[in-house]
Wavefront OBJ file of the C-alpha trace (Angstrom):
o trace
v 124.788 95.006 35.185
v 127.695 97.482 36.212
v 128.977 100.561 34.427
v 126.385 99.894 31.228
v 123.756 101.072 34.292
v 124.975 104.623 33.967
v 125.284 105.107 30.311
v 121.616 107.294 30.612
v 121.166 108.112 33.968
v 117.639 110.466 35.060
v 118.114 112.097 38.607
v 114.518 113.448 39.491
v 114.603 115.949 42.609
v 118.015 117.551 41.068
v 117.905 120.854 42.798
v 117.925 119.044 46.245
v 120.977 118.976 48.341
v 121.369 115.245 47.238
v 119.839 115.596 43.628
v 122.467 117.641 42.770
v 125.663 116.098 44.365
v 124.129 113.326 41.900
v 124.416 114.981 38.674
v 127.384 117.104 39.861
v 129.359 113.729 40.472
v 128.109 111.849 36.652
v 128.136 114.469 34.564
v 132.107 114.581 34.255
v 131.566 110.819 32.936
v 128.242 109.578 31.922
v 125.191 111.240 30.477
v 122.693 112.900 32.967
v 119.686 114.781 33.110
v 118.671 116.201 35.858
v 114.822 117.490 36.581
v 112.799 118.885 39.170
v 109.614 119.882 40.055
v 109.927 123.375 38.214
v 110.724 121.331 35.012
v 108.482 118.507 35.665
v 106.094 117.393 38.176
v 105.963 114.217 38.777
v 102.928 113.966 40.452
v 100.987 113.906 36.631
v 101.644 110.754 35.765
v 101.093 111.677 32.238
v 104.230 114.412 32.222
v 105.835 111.634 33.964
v 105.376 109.170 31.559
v 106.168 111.382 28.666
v 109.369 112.566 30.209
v 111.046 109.345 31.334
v 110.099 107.409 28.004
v 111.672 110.224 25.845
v 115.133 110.212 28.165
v 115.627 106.531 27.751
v 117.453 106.443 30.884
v 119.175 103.058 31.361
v 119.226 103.972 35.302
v 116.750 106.128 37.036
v 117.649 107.894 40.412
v 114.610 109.169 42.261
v 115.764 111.789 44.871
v 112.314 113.786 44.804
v 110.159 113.474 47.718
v 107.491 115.504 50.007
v 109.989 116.175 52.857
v 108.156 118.212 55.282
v 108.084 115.903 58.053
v 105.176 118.261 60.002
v 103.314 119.295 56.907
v 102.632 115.704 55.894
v 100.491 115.551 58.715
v 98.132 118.022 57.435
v 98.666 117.590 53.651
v 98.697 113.583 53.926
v 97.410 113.420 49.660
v 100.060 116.123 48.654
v 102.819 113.439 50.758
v 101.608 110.437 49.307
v 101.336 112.015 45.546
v 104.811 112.325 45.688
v 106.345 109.793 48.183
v 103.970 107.294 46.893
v 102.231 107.499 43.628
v 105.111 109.045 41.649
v 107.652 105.969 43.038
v 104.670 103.267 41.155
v 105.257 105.585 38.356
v 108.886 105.399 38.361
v 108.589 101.868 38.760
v 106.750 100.837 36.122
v 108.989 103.152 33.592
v 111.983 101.156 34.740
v 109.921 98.301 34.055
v 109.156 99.106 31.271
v 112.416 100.730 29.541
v 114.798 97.920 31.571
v 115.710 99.992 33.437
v 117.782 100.423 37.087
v 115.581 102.218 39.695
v 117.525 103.862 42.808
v 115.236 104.894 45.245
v 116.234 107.078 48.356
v 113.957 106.301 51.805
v 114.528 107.514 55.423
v 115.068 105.537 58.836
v 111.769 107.546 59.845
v 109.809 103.941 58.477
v 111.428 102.658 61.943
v 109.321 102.824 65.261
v 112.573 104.325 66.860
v 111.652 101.399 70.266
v 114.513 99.078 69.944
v 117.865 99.595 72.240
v 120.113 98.766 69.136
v 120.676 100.268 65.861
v 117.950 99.189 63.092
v 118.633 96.507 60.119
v 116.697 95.861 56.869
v 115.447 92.915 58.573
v 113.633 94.787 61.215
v 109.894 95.372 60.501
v 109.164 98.789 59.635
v 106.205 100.580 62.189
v 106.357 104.440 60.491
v 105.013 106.840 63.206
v 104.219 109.731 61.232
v 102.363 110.176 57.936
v 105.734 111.193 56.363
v 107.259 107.645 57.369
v 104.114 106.095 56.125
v 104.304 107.552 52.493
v 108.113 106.746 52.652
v 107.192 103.223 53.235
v 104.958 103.068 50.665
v 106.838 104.298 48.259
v 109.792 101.903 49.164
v 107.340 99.205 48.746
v 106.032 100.782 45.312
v 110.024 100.777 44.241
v 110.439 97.277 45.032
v 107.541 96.268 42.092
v 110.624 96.941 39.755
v 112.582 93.892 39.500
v 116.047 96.135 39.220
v 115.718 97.956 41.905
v 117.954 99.481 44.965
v 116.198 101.340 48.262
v 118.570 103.171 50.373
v 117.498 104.249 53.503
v 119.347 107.487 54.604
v 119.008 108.940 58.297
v 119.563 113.018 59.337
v 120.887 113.596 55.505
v 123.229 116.598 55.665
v 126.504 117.802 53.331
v 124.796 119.513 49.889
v 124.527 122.516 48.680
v 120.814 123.759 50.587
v 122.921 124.207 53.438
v 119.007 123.624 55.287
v 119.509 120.846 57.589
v 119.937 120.674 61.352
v 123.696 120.104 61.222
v 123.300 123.032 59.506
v 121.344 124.855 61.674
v 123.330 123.807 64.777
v 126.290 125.817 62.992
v 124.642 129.266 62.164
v 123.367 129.136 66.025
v 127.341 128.367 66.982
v 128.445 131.144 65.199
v 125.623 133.856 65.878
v 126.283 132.926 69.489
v 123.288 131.508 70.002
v 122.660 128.252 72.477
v 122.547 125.509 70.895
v 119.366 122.552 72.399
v 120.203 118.992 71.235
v 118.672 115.745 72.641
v 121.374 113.648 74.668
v 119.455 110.481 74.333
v 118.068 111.019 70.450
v 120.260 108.294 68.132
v 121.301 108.870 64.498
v 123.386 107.411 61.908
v 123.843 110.677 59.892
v 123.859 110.107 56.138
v 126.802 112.567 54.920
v 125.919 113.376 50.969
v 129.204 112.979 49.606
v 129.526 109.147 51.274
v 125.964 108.525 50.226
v 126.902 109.425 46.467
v 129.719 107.478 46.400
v 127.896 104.254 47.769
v 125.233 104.699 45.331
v 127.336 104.933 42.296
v 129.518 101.999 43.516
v 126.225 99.626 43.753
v 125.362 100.845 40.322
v 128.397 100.400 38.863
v 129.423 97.033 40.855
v 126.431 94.916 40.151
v 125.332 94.370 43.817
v 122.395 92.258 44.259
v 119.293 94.992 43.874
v 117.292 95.264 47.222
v 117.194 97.394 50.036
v 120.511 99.427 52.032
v 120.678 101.078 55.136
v 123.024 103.624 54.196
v 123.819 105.834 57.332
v 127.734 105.933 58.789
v 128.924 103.090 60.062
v 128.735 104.370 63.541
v 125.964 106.405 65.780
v 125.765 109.025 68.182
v 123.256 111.454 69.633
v 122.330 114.876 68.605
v 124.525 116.132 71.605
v 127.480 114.405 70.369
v 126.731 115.557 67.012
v 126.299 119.053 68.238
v 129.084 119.014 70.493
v 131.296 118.127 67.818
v 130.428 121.060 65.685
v 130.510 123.406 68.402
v 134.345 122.431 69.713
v 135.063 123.006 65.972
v 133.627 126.628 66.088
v 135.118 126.747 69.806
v 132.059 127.616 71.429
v 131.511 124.413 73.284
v 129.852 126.421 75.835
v 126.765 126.733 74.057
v 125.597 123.280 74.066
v 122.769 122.553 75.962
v 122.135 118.327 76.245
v 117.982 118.021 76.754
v 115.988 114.612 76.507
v 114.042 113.723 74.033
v 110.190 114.226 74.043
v 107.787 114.264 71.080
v 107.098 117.965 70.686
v 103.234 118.822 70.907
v 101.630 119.475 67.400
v 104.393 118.161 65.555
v 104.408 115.358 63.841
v 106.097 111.511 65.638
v 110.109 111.264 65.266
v 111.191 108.134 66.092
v 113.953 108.158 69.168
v 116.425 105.613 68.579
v 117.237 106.419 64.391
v 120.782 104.557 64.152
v 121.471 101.929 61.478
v 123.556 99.239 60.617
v 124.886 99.940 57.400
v 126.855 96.448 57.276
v 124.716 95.116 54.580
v 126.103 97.617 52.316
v 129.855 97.902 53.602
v 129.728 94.064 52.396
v 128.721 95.197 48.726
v 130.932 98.711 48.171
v 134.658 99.042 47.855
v 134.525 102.381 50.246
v 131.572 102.216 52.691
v 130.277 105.268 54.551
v 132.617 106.958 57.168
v 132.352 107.060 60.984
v 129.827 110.207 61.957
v 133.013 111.767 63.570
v 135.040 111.484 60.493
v 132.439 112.678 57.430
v 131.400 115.863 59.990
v 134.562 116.862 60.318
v 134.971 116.377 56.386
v 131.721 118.735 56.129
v 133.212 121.194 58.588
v 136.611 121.530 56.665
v 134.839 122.601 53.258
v 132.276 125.284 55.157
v 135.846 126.613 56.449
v 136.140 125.204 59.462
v 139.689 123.759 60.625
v 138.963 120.616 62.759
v 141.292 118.127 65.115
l 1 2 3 4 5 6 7 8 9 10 11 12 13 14 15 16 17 18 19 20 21 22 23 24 25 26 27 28 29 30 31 32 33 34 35 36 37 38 39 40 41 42 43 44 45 46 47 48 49 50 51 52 53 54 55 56 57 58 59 60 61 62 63 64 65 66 67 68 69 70 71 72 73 74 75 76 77 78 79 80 81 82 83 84 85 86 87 88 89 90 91 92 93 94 95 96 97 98 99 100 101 102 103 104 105 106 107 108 109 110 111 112 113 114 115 116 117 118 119 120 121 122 123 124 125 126 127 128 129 130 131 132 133 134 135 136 137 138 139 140 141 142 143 144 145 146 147 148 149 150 151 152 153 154 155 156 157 158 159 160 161 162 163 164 165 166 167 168 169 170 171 172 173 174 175 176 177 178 179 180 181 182 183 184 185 186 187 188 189 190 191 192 193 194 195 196 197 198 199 200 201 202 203 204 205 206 207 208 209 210 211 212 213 214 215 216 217 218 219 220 221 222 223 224 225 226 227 228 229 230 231 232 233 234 235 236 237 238 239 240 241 242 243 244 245 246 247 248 249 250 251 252 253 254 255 256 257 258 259 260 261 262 263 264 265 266 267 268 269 270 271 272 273 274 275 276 277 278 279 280 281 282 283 284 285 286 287 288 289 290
């Protein structure tokens, strides 16, 4: 395998903040199509089928998914439909056509209990229903035999401009305090890095399996926050809490940082320090940062 893997390449979920950075980066070079749930749903295995077989794709890229962390818990079908069912789907098509799957997960399949950051050989314990249909769905990816899994953790850097590094700027510059747990752990997944190290294990021929594909650091939310608001200079508005699980909302696991090492072994550029890729994400939003 290696650049033959993105002669045809099918990015499902292409509207998405991640979907898109997808086709936006192939297109220039290789033939995509893009689809989303407008065009498709993937849910009807029968669309599904009839879609994927008459694309051909030589390498599929799944970046759809039932994301509502909260609403999972009360629409647990609707999140496994998608996070689940669809991914057999998918797998079996790549199966079928010989075909590269590249399926995107979350570190919300970890417990969040240990006092270090997470590796792929840690046993997953999802907390939430979301987690659990992630999990499945990683397992349902794995049936194909060409297959990557790339866990991601706090995904921010597309176009949506929806996520909580994105929230913690409009509050900075509305004025507007910002809370942020000073004992909550990520290893944010910046889009543009996560891109890059996708198309470098397509192209490269790593050995198919699963990735942790977060920065190569970690930090708390208060760092994280902190960082954005000495960039808007309103560090004043940071206010560090600790973490509790908030009532009628859905488990997050506390401790979400991950080794990425297994990857940064298999890429020629791995993913960049949190401080680094924020302040990359800050600088095209039109922020000047140190």
């Amino acid at each position: 395998m290696g650049a033959e893997a993105l002669e045809r390449v099918l990015v499902t979920g292409s509207k998405g903040q991640l979907g898109k950075a997808f086709v936006d980066r192939l297109s220039a070079d290789d033939q995509v199509t893009g689809v989303d749930v407008d065009e498709v749903d993937i849910t009807d295995a029968g669309v599904l089928r009839a879609f994927v077989r008459a694309c051909r794709p030589t390498t599929i890229i799944n970046c759809a998914a039932f994301t509502d962390v909260d609403g999972a818990e009360s629409r647990p079908l609707e999140a496994y439909r998608t996070n689940g069912e669809a991914v057999w789907c998918l797998a079996a098509l790549a199966r079928e056509l010989d075909a590269v799957l590249l399926h995107l997960s979350t570190e919300f399949v970890y417990d969040g209990t240990l006092d270090r950051p997470y590796t792929e050989e840690d046993d997953p314990a999802p907390q939430s229903v979301y987690g659990l249909t992630k999990l499945v769905g990683e397992r349902f990816a794995r049936t194909a035999e060409r297959s990557y899994v790339l866990r991601l953790s706090s995904l921010y850097g597309g176009h949506t401009r929806r996520t909580s590094v994105d929230w913690i700027l409009r509050q900075a510059q509305s004025g507007q305090r910002v809370t942020a747990f000073a004992d909550r752990t990520v290893s944010p997944s910046y889009v543009p890095d996560v891109v890059r190290a996708a198309i470098d294990l397509l192209s490269s021929g790593a050995p198919f399996g699963l990735y942790n594909c977060g920065s190569v650091d970690w930090c708390t939310w208060a760092d994280l926050a902190a960082h954005v608001l000495e960039a808007c200079g309103r560090p004043d508005l940071l206010a560090p809490v600790p973490f509790v699980q908030q009532p009628n909302r859905a488990a997050r696991p506390k401790n979400c940082s991950m080794s990425s090492a297994r990857l940064c072994g298999q890429i020629a550029i791995p993913p960049r320090p949190w401080r680094e890729a924020l302040s990359d994400y800050l600088a095209r939003v039109g922020l000047v940062t140190s």
